[in-house]
N, CA and C atoms as an extended XYZ file, in Angstrom:
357
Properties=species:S:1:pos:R:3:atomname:S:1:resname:S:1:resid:I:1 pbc="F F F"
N         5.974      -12.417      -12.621 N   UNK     1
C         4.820      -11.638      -12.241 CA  UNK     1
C         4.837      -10.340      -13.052 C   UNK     1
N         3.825      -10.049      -13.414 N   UNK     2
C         3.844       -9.112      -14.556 CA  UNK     2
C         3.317       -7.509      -13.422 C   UNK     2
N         2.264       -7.815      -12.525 N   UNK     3
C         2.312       -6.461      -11.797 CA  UNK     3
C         2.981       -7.030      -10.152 C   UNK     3
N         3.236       -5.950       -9.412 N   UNK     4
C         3.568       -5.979       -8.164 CA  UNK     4
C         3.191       -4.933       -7.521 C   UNK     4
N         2.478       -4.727       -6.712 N   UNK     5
C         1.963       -3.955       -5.307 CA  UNK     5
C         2.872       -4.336       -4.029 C   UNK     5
N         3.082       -3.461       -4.198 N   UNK     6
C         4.221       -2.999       -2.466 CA  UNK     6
C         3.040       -1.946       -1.628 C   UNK     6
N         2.750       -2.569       -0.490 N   UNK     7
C         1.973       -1.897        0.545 CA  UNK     7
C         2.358       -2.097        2.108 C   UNK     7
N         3.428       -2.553        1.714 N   UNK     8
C         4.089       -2.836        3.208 CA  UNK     8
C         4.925       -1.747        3.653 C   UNK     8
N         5.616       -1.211        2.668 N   UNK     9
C         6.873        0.223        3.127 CA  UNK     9
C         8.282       -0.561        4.022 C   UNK     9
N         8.135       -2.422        3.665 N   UNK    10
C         9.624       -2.887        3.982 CA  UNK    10
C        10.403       -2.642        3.208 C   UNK    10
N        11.326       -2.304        3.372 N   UNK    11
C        12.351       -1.654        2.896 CA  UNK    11
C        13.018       -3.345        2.509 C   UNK    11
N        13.403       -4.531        2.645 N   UNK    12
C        13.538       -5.571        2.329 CA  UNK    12
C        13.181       -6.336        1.427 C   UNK    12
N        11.877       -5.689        0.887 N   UNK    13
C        10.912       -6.403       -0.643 CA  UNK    13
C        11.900       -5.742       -1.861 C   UNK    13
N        12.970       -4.788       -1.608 N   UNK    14
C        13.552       -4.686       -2.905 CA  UNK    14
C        14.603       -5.175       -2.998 C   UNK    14
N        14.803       -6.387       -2.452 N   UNK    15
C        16.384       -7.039       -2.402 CA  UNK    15
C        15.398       -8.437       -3.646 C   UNK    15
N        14.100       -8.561       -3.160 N   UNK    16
C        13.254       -9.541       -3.817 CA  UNK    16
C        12.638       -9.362       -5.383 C   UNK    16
N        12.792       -8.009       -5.576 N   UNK    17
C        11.914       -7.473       -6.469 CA  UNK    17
C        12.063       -7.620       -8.352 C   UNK    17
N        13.821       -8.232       -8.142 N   UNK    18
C        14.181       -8.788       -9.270 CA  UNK    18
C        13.790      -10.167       -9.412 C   UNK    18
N        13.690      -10.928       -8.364 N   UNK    19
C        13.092      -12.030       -8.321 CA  UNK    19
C        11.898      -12.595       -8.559 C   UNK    19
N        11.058      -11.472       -8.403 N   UNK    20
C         9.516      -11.540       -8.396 CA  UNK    20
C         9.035      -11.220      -10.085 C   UNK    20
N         9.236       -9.870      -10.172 N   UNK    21
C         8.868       -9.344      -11.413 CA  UNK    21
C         9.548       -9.099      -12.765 C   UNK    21
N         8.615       -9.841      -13.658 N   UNK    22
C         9.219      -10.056      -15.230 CA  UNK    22
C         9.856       -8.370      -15.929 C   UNK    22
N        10.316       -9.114      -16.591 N   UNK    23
C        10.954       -7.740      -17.897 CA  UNK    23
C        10.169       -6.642      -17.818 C   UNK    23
N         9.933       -5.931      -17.586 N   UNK    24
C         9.158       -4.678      -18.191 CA  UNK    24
C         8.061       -5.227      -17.527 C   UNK    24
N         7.895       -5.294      -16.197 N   UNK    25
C         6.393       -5.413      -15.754 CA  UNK    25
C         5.902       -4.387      -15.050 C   UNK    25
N         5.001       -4.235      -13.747 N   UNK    26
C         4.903       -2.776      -13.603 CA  UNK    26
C         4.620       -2.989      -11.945 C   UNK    26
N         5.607       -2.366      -11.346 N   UNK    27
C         5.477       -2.137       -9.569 CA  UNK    27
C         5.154       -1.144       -9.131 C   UNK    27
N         3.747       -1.429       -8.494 N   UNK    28
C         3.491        0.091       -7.906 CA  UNK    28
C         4.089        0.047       -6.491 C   UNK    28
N         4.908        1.356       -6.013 N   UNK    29
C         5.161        1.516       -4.743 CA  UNK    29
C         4.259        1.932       -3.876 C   UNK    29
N         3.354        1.213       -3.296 N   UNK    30
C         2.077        2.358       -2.461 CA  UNK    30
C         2.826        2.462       -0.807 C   UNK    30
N         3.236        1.367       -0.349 N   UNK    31
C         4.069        1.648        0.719 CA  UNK    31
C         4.761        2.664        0.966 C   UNK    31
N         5.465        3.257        2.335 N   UNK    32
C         6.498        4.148        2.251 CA  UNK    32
C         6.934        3.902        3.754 C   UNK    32
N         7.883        4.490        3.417 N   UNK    33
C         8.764        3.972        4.586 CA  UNK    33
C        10.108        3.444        3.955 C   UNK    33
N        10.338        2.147        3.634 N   UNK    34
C        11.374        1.377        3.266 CA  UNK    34
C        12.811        1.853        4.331 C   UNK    34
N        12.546        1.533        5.704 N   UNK    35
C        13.694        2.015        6.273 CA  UNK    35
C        14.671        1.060        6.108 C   UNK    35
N        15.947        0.979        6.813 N   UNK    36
C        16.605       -0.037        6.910 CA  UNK    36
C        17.621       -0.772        5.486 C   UNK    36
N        17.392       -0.234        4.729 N   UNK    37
C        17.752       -0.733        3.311 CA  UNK    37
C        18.285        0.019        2.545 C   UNK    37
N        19.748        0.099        2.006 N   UNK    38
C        20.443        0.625        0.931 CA  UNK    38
C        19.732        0.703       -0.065 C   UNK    38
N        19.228        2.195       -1.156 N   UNK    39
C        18.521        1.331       -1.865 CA  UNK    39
C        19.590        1.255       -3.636 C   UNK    39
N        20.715        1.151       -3.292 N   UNK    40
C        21.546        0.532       -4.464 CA  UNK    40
C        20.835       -0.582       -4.873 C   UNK    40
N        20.316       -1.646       -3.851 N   UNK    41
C        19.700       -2.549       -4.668 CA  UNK    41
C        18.782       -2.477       -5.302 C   UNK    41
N        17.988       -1.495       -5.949 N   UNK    42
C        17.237       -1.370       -6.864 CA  UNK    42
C        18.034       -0.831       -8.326 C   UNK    42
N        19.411       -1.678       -8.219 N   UNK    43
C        20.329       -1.327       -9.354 CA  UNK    43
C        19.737       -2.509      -10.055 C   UNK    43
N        19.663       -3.648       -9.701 N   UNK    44
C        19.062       -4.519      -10.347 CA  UNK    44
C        17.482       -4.777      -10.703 C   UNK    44
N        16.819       -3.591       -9.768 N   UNK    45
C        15.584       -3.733      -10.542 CA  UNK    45
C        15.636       -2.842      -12.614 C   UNK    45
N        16.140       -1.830      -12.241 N   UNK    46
C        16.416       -0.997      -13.186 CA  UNK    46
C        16.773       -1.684      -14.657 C   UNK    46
N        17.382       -2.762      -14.852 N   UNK    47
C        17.731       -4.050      -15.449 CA  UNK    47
C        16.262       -4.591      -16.226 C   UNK    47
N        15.537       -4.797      -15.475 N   UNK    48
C        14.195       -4.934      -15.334 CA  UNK    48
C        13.331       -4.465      -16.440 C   UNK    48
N        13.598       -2.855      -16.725 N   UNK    49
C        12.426       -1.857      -17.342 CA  UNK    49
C        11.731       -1.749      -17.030 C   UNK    49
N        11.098       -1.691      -15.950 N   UNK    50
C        10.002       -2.083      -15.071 CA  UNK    50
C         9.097       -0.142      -15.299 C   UNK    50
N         8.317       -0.303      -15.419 N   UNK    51
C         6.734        1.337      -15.246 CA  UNK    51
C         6.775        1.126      -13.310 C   UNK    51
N         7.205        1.816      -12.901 N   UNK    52
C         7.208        2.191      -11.292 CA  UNK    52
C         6.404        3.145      -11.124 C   UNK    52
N         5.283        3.084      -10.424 N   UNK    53
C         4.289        3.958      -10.235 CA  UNK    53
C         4.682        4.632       -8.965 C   UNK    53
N         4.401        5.346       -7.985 N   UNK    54
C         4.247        5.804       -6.492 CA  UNK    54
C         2.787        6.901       -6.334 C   UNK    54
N         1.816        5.878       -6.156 N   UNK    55
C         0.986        7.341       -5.693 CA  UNK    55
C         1.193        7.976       -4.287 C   UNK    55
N         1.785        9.111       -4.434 N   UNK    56
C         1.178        9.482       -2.639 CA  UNK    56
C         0.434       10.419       -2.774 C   UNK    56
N        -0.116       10.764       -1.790 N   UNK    57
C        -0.994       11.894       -1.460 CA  UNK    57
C        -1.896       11.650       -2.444 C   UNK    57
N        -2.006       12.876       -3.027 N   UNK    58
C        -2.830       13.159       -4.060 CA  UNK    58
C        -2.587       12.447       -5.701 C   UNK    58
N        -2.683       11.518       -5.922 N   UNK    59
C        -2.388       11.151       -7.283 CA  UNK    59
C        -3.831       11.510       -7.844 C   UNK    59
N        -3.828       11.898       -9.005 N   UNK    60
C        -4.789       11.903       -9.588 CA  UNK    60
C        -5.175       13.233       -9.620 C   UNK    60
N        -5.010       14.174       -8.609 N   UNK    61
C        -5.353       15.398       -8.683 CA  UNK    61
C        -5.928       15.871       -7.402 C   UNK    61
N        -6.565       16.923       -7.223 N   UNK    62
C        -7.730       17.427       -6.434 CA  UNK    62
C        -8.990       17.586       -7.014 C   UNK    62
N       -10.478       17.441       -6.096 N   UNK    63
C       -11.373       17.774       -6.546 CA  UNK    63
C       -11.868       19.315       -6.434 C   UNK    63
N       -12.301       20.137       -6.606 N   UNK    64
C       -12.703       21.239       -6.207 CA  UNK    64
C       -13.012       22.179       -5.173 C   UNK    64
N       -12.842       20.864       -3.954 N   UNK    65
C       -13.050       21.276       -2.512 CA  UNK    65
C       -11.784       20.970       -1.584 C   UNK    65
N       -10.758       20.679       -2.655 N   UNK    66
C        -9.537       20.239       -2.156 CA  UNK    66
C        -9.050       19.348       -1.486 C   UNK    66
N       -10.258       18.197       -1.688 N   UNK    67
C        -9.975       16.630       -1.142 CA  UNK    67
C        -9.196       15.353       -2.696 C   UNK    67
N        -8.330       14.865       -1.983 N   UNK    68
C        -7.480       14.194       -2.609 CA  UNK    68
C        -8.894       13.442       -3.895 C   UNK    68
N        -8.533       13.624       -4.912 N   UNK    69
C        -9.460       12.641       -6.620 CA  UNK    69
C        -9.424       11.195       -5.818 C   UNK    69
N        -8.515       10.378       -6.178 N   UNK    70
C        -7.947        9.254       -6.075 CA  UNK    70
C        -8.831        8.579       -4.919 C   UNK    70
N        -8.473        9.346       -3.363 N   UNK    71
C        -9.252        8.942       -2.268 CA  UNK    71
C       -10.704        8.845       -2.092 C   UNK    71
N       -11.513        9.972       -3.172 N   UNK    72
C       -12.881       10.146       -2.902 CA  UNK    72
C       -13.126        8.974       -3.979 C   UNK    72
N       -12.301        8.939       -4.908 N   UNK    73
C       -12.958        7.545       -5.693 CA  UNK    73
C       -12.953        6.408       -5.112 C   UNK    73
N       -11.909        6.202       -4.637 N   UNK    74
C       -11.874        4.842       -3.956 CA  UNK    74
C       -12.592        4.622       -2.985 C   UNK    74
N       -13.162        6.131       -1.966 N   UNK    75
C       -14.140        5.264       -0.994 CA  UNK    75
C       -15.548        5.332       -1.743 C   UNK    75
N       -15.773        6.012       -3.016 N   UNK    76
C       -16.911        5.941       -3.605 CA  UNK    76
C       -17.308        4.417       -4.030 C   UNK    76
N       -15.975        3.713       -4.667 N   UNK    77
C       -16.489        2.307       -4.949 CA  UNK    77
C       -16.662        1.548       -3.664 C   UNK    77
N       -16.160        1.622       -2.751 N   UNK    78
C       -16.214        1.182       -1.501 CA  UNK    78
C       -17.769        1.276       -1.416 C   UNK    78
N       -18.025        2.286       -1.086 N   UNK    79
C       -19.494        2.827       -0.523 CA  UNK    79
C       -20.613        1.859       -1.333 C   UNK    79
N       -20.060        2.130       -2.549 N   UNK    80
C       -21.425        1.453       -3.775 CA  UNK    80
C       -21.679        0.424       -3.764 C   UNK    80
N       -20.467       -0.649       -3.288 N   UNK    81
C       -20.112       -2.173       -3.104 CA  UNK    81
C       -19.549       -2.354       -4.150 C   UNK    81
N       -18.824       -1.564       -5.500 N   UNK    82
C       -18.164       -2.123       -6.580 CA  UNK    82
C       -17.154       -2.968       -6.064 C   UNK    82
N       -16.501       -2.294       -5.194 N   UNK    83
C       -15.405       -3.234       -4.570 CA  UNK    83
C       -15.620       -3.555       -3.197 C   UNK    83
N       -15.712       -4.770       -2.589 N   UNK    84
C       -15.763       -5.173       -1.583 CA  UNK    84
C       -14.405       -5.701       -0.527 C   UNK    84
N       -14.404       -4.727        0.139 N   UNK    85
C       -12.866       -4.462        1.283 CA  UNK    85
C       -13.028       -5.704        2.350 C   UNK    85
N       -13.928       -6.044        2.518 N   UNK    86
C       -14.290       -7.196        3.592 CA  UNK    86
C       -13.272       -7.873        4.000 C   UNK    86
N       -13.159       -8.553        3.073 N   UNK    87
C       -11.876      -10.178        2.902 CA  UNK    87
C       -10.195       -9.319        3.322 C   UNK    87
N       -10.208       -8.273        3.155 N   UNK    88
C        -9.057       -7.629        3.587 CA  UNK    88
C        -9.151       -7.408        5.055 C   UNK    88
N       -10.414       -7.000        5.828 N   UNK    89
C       -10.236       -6.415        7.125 CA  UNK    89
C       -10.307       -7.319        7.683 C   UNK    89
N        -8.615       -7.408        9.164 N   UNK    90
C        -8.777       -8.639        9.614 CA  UNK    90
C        -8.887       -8.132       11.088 C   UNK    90
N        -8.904       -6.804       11.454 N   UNK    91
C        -9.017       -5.999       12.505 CA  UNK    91
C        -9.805       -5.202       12.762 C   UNK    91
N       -10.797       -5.383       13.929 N   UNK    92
C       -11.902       -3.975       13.497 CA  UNK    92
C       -11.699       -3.434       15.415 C   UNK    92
N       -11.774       -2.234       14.914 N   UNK    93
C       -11.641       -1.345       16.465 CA  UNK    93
C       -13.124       -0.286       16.753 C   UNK    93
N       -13.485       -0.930       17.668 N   UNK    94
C       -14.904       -0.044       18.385 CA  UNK    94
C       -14.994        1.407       19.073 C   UNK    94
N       -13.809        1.525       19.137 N   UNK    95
C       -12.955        3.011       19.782 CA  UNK    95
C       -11.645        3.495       19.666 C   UNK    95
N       -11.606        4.675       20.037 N   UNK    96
C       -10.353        5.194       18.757 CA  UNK    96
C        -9.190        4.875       20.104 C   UNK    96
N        -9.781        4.274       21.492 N   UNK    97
C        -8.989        4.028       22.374 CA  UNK    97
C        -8.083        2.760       22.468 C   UNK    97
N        -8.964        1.779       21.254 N   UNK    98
C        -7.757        0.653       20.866 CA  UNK    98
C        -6.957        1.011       19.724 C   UNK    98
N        -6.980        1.701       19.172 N   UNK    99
C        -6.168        2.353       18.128 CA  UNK    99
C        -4.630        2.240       18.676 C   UNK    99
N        -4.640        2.468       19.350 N   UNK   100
C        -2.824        2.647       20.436 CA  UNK   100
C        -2.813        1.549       20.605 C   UNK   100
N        -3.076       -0.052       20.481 N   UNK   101
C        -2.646       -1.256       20.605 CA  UNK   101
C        -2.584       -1.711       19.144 C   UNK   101
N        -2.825       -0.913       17.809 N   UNK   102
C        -2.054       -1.422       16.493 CA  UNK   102
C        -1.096       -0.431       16.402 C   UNK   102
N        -0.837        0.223       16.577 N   UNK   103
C         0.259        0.750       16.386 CA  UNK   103
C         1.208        0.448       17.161 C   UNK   103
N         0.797       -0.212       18.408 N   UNK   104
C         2.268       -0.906       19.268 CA  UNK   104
C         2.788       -1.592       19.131 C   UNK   104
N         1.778       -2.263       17.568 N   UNK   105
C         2.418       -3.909       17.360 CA  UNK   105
C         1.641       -4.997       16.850 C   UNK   105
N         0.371       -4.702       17.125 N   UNK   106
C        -0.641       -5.498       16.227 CA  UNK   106
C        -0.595       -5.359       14.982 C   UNK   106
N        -0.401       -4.186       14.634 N   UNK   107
C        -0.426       -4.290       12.856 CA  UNK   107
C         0.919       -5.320       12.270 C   UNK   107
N         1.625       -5.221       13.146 N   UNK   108
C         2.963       -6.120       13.042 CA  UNK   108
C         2.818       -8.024       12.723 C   UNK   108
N         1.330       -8.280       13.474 N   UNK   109
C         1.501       -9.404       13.495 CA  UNK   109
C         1.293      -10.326       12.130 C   UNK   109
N         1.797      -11.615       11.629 N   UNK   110
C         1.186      -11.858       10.274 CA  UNK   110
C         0.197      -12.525        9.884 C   UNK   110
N        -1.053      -12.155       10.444 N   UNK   111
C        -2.477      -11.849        9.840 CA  UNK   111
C        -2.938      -10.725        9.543 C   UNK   111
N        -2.257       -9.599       10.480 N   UNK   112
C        -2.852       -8.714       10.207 CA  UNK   112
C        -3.011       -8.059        9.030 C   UNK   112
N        -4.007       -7.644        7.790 N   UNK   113
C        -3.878       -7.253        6.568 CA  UNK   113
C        -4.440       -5.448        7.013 C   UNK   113
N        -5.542       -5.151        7.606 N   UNK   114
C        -5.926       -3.918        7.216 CA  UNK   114
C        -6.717       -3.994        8.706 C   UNK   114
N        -6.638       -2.795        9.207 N   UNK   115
C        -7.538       -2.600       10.866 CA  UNK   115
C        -8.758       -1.635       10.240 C   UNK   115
N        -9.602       -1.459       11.265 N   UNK   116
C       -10.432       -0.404       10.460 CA  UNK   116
C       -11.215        0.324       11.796 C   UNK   116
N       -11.403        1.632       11.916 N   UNK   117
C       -12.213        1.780       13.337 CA  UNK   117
C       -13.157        2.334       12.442 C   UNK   117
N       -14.166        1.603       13.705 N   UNK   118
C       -16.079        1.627       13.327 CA  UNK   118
C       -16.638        2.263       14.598 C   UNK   118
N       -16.616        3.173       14.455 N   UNK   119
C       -17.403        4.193       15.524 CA  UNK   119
C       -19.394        4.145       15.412 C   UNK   119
């Protein structure tokens, strides 16, 4: 595999990550977290040559009003329909009062890809 996206923040996908991705390919870390895990084992990704990206927060910069670049673009294509999020949302919440039943554990389950509250 030439790219890899980590959006989970398991700390367990880097025991895999030599396995997955070719010579010099390119893993972005968007996840965070990775508890639970020594991360010596990314002695063998290093082997690799791998371009390791991590955006947090703000990649890309700020705009002028001091909202994250990166974020206002991405919900801009969102908005326009360049990119369509649909096929990702497998959770939708009508009130911010089910919100406290993904975080107890629904987001845990394996369908779940992305929740979204729609007020």
């Amino acid at each position: 595999m030439e790219y890899l996206i980590d959006a989970s923040g398991a700390g367990a996908l880097f025991r895999q990550i030599p396995g997955i991705v070719r010579k010099q390919g390119t893993i972005l870390l968007y996840g965070h977290g990775h508890a639970g895990v020594d991360l010596s084992v990314l002695n063998n990704v290093q082997f690799l040559e791998p371009t390791l990206v991590s955006p947090v927060g703000a990649s890309g910069g700020f705009l002028t009003d001091g909202r994250p670049a990166t974020y206002h673009r991405a919900l801009e294509l969102i908005e326009s329909g360049t990119i369509d999020v649909a096929p990702i949302v497998t959770h939708r919440y009508t009130s911010l009062d089910q919100v406290g039943s993904a975080f107890a554990g629904a987001h845990k389950q394996p369908e779940y890809v992305k929740g979204v509250v729609e007020l």
